[in-house]
MARTORDREN-569548 format. One record per atom (N, C-alpha, C): residue in one letter; x, y, z. Coordinates in steps of 0.2 Angstrom, whole numbers, plus 2048, in hexadecimal, padded with zeros to 3 digits. Layout:
// MARTORDREN-569548
AXYZ...
//
This chain:
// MARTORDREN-569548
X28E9B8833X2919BD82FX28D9C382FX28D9CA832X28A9CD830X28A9CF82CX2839D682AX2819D4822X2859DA822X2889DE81CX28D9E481AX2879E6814X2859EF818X27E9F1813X2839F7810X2829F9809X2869FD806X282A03802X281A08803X27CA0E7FFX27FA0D7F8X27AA0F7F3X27BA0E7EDX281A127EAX284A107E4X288A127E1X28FA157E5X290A127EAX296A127F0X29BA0E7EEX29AA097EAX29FA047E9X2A5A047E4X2ABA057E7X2B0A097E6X2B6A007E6X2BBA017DFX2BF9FD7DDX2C29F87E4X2C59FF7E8X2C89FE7EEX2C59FB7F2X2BD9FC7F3X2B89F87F9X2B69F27F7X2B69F17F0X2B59EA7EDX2BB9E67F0X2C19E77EEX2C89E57F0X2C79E37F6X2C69E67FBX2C69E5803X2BF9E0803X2BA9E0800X2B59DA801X2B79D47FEX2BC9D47FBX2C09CD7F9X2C59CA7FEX2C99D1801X2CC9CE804X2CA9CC80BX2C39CF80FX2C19CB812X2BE9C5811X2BC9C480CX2B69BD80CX2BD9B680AX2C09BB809X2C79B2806X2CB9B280DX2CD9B680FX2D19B7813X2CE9B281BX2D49AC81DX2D29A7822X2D09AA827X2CD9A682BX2CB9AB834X2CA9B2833X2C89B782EX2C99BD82FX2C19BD833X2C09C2838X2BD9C683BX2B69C8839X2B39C883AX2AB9CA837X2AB9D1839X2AA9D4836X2A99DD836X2A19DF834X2A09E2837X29A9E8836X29B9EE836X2999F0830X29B9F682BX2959FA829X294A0082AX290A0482AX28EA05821X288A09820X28AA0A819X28DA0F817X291A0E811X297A1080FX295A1680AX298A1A80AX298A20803X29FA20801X29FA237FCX2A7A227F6X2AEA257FAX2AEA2A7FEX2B1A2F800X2B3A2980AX2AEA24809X2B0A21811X2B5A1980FX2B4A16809X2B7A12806X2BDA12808X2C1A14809X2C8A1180BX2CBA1280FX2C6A13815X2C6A1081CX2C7A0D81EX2C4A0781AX2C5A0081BX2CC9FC819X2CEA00816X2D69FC812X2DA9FB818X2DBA0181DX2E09FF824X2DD9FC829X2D79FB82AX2D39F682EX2D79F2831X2D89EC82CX2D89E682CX2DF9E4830X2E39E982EX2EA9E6832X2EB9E9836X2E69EE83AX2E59EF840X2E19EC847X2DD9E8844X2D99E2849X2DD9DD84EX2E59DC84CX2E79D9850X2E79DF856X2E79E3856X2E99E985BX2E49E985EX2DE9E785EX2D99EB863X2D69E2866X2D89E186CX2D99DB86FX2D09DC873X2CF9D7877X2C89D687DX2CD9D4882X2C99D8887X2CD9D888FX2C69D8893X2C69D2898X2C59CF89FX2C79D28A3X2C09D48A7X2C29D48ACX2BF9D18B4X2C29CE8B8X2BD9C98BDX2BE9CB8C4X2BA9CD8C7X2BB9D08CFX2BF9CC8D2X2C29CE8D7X2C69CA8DBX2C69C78E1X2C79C38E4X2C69BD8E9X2C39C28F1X2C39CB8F2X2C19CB8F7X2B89CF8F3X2B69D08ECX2B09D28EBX2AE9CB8E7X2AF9C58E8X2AC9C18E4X2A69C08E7X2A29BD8E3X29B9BD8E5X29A9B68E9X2929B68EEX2949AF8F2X2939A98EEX2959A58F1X29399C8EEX28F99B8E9X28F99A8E4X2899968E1X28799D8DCX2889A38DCX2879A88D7X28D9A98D3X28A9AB8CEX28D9AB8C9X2949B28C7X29A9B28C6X29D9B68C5X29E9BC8C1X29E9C28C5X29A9C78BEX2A19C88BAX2A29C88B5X2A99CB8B2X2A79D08AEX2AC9D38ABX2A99DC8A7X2B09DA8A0X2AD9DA89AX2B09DA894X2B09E088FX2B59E188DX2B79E888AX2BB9E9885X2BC9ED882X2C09EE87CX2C89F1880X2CE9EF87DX2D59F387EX2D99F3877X2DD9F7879X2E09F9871X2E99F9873X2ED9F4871X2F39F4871X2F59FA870X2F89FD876X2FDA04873X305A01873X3079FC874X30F9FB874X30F9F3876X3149F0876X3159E9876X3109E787AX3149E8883X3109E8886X30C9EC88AX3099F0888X3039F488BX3009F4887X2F79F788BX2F29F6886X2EC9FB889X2EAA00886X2E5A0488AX2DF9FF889X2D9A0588DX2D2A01890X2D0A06891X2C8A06894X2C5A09898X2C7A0889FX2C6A0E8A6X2C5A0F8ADX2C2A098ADX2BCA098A9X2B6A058ADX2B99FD8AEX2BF9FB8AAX2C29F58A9X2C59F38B1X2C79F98B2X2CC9F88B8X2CA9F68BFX2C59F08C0X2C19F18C6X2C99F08CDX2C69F18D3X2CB9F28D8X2CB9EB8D9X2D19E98DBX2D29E28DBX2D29DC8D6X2D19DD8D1X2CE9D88CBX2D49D58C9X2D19D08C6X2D79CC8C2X2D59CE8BCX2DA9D08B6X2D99D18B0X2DB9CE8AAX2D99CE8A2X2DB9C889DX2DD9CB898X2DF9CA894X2E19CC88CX2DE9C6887X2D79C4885X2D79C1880X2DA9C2879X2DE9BE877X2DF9BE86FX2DC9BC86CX2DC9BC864X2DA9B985EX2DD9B185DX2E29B1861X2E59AB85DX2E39A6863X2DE9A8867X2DD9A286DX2E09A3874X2E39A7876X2E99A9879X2E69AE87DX2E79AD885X2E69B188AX2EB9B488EX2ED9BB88EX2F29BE893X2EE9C2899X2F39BF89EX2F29C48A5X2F59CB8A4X2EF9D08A3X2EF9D68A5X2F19DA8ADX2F49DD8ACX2F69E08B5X2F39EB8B5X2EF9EE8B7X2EE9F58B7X2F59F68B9X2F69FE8B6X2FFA018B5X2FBA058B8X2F5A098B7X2F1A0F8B7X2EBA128B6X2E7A158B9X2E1A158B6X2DFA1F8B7X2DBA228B2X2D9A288B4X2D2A288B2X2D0A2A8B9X2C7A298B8X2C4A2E8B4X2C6A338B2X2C4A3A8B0X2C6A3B8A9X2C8A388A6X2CBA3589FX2C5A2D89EX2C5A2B8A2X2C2A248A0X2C9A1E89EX2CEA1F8A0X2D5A1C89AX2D8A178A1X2DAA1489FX2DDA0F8A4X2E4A0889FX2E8A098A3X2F0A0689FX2EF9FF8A3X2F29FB8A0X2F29F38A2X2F99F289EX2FB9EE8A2X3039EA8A0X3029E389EX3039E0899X3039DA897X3099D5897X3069D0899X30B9C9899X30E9C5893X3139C4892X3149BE88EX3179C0888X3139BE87FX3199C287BX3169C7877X31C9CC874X3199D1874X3139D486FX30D9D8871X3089DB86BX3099DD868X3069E085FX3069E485CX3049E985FX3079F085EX3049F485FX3019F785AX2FB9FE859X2F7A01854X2FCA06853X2FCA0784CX301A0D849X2FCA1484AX300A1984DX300A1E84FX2FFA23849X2FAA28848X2FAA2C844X2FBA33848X2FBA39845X2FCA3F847X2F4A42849X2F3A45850X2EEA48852X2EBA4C84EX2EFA50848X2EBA53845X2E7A4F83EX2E6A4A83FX2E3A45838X2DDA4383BX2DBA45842X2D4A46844X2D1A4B845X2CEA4C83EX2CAA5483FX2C0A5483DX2BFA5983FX2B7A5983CX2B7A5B836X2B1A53835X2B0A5282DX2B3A4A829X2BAA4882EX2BBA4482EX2B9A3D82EX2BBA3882AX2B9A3082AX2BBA2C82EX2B9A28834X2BDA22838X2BBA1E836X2BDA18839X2BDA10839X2BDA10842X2B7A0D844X2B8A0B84EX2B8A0684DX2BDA02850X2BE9FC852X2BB9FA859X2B89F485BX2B79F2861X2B89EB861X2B99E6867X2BB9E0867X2B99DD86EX2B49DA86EX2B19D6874X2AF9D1873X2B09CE86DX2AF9C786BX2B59C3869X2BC9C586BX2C39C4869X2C49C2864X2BE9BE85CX2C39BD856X2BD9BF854X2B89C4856X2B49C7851X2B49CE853X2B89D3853X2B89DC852X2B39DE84FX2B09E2853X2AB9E684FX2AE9ED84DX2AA9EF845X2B09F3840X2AA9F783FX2A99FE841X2A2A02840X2A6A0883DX2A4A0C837X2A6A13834X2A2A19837X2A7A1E839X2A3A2183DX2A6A2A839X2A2A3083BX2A6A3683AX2A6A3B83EX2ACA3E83EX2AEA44844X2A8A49845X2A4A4A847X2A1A52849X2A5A55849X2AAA5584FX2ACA5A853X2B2A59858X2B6A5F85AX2BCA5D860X2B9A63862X2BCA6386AX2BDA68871X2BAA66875X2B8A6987AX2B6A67880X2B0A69881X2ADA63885X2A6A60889X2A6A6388FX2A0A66891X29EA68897X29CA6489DX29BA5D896X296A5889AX299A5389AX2A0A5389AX2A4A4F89BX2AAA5089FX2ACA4A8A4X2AFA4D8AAX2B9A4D8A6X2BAA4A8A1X2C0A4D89FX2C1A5389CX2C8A5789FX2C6A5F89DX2CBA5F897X2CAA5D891X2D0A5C88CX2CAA5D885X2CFA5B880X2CEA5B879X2CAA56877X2C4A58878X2BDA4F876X2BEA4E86CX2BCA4886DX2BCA48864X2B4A46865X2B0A49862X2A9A43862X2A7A4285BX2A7A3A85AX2A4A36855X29EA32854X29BA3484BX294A3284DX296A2A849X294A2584CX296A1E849X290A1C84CX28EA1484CX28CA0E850X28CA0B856X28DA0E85BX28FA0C863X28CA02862X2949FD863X2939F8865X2929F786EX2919F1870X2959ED876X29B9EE875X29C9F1879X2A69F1879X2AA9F7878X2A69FB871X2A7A0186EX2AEA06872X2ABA0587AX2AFA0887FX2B7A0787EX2BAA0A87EX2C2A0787EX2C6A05878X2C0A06874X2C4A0686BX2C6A0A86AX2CAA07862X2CEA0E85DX2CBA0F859X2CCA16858X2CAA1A853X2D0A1984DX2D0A18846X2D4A16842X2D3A1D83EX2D6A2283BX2D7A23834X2D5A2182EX2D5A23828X2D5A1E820X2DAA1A820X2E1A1C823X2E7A19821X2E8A15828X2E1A1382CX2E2A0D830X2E8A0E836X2E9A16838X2EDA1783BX2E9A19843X2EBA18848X2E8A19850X2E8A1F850X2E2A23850X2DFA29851X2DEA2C857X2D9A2885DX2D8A2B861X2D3A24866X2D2A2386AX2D0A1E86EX2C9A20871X2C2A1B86FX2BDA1E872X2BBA1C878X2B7A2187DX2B8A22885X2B4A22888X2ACA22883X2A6A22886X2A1A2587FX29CA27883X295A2A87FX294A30880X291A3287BX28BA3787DX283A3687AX280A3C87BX279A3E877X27AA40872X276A3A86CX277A3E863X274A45864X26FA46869X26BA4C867X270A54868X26BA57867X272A5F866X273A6186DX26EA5E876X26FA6187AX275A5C87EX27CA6187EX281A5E87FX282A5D888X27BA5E88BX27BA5C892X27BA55893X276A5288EX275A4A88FX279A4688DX27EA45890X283A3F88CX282A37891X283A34890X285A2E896X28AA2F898X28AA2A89EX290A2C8A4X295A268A1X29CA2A8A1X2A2A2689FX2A3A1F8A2X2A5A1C89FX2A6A148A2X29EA0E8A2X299A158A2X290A0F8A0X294A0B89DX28CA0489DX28E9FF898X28DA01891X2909FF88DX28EA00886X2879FF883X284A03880X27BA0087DX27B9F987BX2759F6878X2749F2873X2789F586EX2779EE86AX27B9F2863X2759F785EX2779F985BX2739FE855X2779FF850X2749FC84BX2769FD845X276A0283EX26FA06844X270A0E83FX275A15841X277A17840X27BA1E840X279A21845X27CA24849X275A2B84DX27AA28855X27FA24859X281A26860X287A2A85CX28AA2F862X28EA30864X294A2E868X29BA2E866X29FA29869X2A4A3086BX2A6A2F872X2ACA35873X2B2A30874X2B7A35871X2BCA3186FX2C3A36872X2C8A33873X2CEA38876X2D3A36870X2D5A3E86EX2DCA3C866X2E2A3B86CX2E7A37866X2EBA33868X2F0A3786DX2F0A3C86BX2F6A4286DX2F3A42875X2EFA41878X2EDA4287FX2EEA39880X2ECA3787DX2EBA30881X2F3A2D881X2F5A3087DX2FEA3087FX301A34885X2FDA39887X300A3D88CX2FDA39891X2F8A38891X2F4A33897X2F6A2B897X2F8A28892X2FCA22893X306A22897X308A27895X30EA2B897X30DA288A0X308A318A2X306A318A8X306A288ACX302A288A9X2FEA1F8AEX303A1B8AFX307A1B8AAX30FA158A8X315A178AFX314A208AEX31AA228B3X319A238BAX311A268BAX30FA278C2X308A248C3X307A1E8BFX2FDA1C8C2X2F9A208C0X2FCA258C0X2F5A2B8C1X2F6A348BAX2F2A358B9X2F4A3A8B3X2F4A418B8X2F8A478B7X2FBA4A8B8X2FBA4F8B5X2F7A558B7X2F2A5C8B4X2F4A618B6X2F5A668B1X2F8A6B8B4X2F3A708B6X2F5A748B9X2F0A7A8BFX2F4A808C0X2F0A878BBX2F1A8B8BCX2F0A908C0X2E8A908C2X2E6A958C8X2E4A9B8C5X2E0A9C8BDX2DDAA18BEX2D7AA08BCX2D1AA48BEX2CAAA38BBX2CAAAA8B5X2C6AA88AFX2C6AAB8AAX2BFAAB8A7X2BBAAE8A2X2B2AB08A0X2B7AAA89AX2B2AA689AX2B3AA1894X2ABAA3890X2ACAA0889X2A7AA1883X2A5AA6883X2ABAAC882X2AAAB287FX2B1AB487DX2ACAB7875X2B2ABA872X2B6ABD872X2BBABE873X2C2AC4875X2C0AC986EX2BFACE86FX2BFAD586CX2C6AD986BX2CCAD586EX2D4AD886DX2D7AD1870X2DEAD386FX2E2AD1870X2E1ACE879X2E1AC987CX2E3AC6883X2DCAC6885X2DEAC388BX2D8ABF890X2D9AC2897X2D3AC5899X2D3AC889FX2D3AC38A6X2D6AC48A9X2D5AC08B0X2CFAC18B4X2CCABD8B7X2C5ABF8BDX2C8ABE8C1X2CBAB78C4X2CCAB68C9X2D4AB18CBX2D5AB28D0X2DBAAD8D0X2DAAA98D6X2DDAA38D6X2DBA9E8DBX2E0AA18E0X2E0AA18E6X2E4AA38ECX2E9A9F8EDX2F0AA08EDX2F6A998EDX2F6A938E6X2F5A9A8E1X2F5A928DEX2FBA958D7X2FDA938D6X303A968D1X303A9B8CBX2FCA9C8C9X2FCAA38C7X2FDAA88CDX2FAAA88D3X2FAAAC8DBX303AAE8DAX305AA88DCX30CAA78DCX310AAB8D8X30EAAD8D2X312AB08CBX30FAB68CDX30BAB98D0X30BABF8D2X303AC18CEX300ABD8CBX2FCAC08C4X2F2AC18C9X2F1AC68C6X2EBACB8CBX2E5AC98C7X2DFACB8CAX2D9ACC8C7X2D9AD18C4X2D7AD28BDX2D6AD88B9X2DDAD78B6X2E1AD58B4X2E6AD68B0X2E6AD08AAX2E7AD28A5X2E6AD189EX2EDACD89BX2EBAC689BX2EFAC1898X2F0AC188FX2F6AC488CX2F7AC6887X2FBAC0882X2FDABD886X302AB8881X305AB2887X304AAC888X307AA6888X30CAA1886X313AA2887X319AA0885X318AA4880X318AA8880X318AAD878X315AAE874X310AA8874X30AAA9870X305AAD873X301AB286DX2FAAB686EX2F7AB1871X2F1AB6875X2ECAB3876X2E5AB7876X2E1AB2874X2DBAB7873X2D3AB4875X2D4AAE879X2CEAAB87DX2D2AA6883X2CCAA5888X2CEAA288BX2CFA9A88BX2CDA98885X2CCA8F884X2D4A91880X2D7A9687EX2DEA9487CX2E2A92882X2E2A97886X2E3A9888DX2E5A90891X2DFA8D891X2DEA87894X2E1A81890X2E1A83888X2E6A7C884X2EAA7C886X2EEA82887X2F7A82889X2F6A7F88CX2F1A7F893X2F5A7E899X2F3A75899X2EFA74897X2EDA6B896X2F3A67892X2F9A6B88FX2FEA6888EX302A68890X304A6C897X309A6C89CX308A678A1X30DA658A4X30EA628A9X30EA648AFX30BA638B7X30FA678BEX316A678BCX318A6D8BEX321A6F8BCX323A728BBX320A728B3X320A768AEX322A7D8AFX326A818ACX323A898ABX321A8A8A8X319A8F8A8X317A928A5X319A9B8A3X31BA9D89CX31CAA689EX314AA989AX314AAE89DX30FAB189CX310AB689AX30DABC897X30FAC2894X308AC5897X307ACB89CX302ACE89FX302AD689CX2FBAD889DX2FAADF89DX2F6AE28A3X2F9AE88A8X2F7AE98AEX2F7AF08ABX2F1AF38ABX2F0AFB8ABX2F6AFD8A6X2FBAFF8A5X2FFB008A0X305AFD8A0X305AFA8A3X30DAF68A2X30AAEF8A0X311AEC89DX30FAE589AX317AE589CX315ADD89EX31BAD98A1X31CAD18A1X31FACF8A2X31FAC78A3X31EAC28AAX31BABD8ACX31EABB8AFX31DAB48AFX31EAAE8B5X322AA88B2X31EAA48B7X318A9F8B8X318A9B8BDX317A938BCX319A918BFX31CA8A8C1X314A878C3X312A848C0X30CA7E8BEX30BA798C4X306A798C7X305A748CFX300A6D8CBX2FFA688CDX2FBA628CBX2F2A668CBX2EFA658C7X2E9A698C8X2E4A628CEX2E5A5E8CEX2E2A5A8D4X2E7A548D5X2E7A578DEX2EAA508E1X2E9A4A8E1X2E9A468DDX2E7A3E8DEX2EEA3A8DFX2EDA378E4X2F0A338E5X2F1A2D8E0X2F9A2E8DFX2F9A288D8X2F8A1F8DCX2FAA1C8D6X2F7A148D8X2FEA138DBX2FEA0D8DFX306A0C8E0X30AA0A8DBX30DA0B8D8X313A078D4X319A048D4X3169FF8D1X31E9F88D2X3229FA8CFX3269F98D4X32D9FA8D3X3309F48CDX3369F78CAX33A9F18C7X33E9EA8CBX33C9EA8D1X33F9E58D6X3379E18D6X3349E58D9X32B9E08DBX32C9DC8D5X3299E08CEX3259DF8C9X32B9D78C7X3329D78C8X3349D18C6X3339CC8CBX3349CE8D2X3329CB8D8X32D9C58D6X3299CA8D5X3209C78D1X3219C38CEX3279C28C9X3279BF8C0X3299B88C5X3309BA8CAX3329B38C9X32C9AF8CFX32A9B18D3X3239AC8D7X3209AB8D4X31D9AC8CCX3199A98C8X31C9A38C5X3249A48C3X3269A18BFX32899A8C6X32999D8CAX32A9958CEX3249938CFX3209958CFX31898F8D2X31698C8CBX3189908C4X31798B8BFX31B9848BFX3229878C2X3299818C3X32697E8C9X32497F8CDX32097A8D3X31B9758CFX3179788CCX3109758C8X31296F8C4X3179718BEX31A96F8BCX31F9678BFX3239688C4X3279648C8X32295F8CBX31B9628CFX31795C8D1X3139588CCX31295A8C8X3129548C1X3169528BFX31D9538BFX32294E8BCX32494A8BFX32494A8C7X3239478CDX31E9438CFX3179438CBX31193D8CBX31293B8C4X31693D8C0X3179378BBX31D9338BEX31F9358C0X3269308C1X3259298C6X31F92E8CCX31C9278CEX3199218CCX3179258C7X3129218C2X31591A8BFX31C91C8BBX3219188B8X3259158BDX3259168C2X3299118C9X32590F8CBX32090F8CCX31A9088CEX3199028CCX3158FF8CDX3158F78CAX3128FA8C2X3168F38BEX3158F68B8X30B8F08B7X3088F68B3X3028F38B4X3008EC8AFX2FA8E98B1X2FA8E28AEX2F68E08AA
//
């Protein structure tokens, strides 16, 4: 049992409560808990009925990378977190090519996992699960993760022991040194084994945001670790960095994986002076990519973007939010200023990169699948009941 270290005069009605109801409570989970201040205390309260949701997933190379004779099989262990009955997010780094995959449970219980989808530039990868259906983790509103904020990180690589570390927001927006171009959340907690592929909970024990990797505690936000690394040793003091993605995107990018393998980026086509401040109204254009749907809508270098489906704009990382919440498709309007006229125009959103998505089974395959497994367990099955039957029509024994 690990030991629970608690800073002085921290101990709050409600913390005691939940210390009771771990230590009574059968089979519950052994947790590591960072030390507590009055204001972190009831973090803990929605913890405990979220553990069933954050499962350990296997995974084992497959029959043309296995290793030769006589060595031993490397397999890769990780944290996944039920987002719906049957599906359950992870890390990329889980999705090896060809692999066989697991769902361990709590209650002794093994599901085969299948990849739906995996996007390497997120770190996020969708798996489909067999059998009956999971808890999912209750869903809180994107804006309940802000800086300054209290989490609860769940991790699970030990399937009935979750590791439960208290961690708090720095900071949102975007990393340089991070290859996803989205809304980073970074939290300073305890990085375990596994820590990759957890949730991030709320006070009220509600799925905030899923963590994705690392970075450097230090202030130069060059050195981070490379997404997908193994997870450190553990450390039980305060001081790593966990990058986390809020739920609002990892829903856009669970969306994506489920419908086409692969997530789906929109692309504008203009280059813009980023980390400076606007001194007025709108964002000047530098540059436009050649054939790319800004080109297309007609919009120049040197004209002056003034408003975004209607909304002002006044830098260019607003500029960039919009567009990271559109889909290829999409229209976009724009409200421009060219030398003295101001006008609108409309362009139609292309994929910002080509990736080929995963292939996707169809609703014929994926039953096709179901019933070949189910007759070979009916085969398995019938040749046992066919060597007992032997058995009893033979000479009765003496």
């Amino acid at each position: 049992m690990p030991v629970i270290r608690i800073r002085p005069h921290s101990v709050t009605p409600a913390f005691l409560a939940l210390l009771a109801l771990v230590a009574l409570a059968p089979h519950a989970p052994a947790a590591s808990i960072l030390p507590l201040r009055s204001e972190e205390a009831t973090l803990l309260i929605g913890v405990d009925s979220a553990r069933t949701s954050v499962v350990t997933m296997v995974a084992l190379p497959g029959k043309e990378t296995r290793p030769r004779a006589g060595q031993p099989v490397r397999r890769l262990i990780g944290t996944a977190v039920v987002l719906s009955p049957y599906r359950v997010l992870t890390t990329a780094s889980m999705a090896i090519s060809g692999g066989r995959f697991n769902v361990l449970l709590g209650d002794g219980l093994k599901r085969e996992a299948r990849v739906r989808g995996v996007d390497r530039q997120s770190n996020v990868a969708l798996f489909s699960i067999e059998g009956s259906p999971l808890t999912p983790l209750r869903q809180a509103s994107p804006q309940s993760i802000a800086a300054g904020s209290w989490v609860a990180v769940i991790s699970n690589v030990n399937v009935t022991r979750p590791q439960i570390s208290l961690g708090q927001v720095l900071g949102r927006g975007e990393r340089v040194d991070f290859p996803y171009s989205g809304d980073i959340v970074e939290i300073e907690s305890s990085a375990y084994p596994g820590t990759s592929g957890g949730a991030v909970l709320n006070e009220l024990g509600e799925w905030v945001a899923l963590v994705v990797g690392r970075a450097s505690p230090s202030s130069d936000r060059g050195a981070t670790a490379p997404v997908g690394a193994p997870d450190p040793e553990p450390r039980k003091e305060p001081g790593d960095i966990l990058i986390a993605l809020p739920i609002d995107q990892i829903q856009h990018i669970a969306e994506d994986l489920e419908q086409f393998g692969s997530v789906r980026r929109a692309f504008l086509g203009i280059q813009m002076r980023r980390g400076v401040l606007a001194e007025s109204l709108g964002v000047v254009v530098e540059g436009v990519v050649p054939d790319s749907p800004a080109a297309k809508a007609g919009v120049k270098v040197g004209d002056r973007i003034l408003a975004m489906e209607g909304t002002p704009v006044h830098t260019s990382e607003e500029i960039t939010s919009l567009v990271r919440t559109m889909r290829p498709g999409d229209e976009l309007e724009m409200t421009l200023s060219r030398s003295a006229d101001i006008f609108p125009v409309h362009a139609v959103l292309e994929g910002a990169v080509s990736v080929p998505s995963m292939p996707h089974p169809s609703p014929r395959d994926e039953e096709l699948e179901q019933l070949k497994k189910n007759l070979h367990k009916l085969e398995s099955e019938t040749k046992k009941v066919e060597g007992r039957i032997k058995e009893l029509e033979g000479p009765p024994p003496r």
